[in-house]
C-alpha positions as CSV (number, residue, x, y, z in Angstrom):
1,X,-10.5,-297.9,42.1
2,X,-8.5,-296.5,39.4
3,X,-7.5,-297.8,36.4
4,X,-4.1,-298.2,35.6
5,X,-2.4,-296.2,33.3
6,X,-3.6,-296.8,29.3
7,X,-6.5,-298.1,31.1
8,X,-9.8,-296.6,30.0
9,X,-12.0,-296.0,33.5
10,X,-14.9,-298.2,33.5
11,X,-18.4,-296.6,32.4
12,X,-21.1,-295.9,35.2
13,X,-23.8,-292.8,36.2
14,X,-20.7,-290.2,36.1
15,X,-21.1,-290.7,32.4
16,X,-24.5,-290.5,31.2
17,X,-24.0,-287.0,33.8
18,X,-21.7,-285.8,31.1
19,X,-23.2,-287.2,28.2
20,X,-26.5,-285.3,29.4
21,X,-25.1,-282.0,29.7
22,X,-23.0,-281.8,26.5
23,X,-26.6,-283.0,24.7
24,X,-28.3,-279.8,26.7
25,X,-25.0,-277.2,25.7
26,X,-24.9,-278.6,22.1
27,X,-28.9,-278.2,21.9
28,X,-28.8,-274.6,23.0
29,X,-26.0,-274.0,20.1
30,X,-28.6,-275.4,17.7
31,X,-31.4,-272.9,18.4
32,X,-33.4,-272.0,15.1
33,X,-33.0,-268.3,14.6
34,X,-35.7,-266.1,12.9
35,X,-34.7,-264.2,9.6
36,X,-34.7,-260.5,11.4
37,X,-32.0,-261.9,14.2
38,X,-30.3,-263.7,10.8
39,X,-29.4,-260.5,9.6
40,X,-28.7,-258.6,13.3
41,X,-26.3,-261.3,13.1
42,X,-24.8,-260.3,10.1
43,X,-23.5,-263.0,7.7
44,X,-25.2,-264.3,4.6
45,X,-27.9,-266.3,6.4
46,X,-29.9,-263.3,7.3
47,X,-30.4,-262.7,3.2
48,X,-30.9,-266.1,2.5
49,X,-33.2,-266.7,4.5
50,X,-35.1,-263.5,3.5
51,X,-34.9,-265.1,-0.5
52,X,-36.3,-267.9,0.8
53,X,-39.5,-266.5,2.3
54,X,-39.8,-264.8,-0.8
55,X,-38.9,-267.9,-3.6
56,X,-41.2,-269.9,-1.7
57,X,-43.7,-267.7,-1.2
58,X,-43.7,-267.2,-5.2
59,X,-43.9,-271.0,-5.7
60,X,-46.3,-271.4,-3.5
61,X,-49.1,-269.0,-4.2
62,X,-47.9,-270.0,-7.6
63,X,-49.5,-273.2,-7.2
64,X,-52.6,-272.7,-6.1
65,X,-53.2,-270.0,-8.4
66,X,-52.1,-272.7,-11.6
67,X,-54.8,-275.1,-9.4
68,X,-57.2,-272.4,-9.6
69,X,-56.6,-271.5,-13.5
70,X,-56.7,-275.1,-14.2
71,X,-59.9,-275.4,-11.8
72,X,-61.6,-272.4,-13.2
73,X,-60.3,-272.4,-16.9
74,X,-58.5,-269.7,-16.5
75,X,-54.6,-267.8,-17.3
76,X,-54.1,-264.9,-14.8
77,X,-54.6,-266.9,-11.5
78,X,-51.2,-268.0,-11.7
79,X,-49.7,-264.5,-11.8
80,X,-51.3,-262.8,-9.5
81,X,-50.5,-265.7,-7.1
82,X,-46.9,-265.7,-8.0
83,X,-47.0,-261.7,-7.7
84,X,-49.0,-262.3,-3.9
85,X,-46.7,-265.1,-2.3
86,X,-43.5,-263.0,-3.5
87,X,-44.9,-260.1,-1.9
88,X,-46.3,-261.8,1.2
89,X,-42.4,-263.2,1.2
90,X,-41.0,-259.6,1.5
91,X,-43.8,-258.6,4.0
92,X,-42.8,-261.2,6.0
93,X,-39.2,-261.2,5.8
94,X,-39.2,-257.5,7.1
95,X,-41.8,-258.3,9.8
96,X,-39.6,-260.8,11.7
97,X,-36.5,-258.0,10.8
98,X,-38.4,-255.3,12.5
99,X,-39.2,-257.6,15.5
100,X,-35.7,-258.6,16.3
101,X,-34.4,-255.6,15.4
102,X,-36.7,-254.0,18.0
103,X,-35.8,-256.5,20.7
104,X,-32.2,-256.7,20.2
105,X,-29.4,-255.4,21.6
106,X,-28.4,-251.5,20.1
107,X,-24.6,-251.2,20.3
108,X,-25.0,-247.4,18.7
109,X,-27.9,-245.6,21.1
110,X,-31.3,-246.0,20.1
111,X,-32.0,-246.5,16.5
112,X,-35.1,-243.8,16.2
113,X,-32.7,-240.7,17.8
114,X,-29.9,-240.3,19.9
115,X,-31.0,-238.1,22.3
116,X,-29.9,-237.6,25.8
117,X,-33.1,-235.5,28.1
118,X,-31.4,-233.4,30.9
């Protein structure tokens, strides 16, 4: 039967079909993305989320290391935690980098040499 016109058509199992696969196109829009396919992507989420490995990384480490002075009675802890999570941050902001940059898509040839074997 169909409504007349202005009429909205009753709701049913033709529905819940649609509502089910615009859930399953909008989840695969609203994949997480690592920081190395971030900046393939280009954009300012790649850096961002590069800064964050690296601020939280900081903060972090910096933590435990203020724990550990205040633990231990100590002063440096804290900086050489602070200088470890930072770099830790950076380590791991280039590792994911590295690995989607080696699994992506090159647009310009090979990235190590262009060479063509005859």
């Amino acid at each position: 039967m169909t409504p007349a016109p202005g009429q909205e058509e009753p709701r049913g199992p033709r529905d819940l079909r649609n509502l089910s696969e615009r859930y399953k196109k909008s989840a695969r829009q609203d994949t997480l993305y690592t920081a190395g396919e971030l900046v393939e992507r280009g954009g300012l989420g790649g850096g961002l989320a590069v800064l964050l490995y690296v601020v939280v990384g900081a903060v972090f480490w910096s933590l435990v290391g203020w724990f550990l002075d205040h633990l231990l009675g100590t002063r440096w802890i804290v900086i050489a935690g602070a200088v470890f999570g930072a770099s830790a941050g950076v380590y791991l902001g280039s590792l994911h980098m590295r690995d989607a940059l080696n699994h992506g898509d090159h647009p310009h040839g090979d990235p190590v040499g262009d060479k063509d074997v005859d």
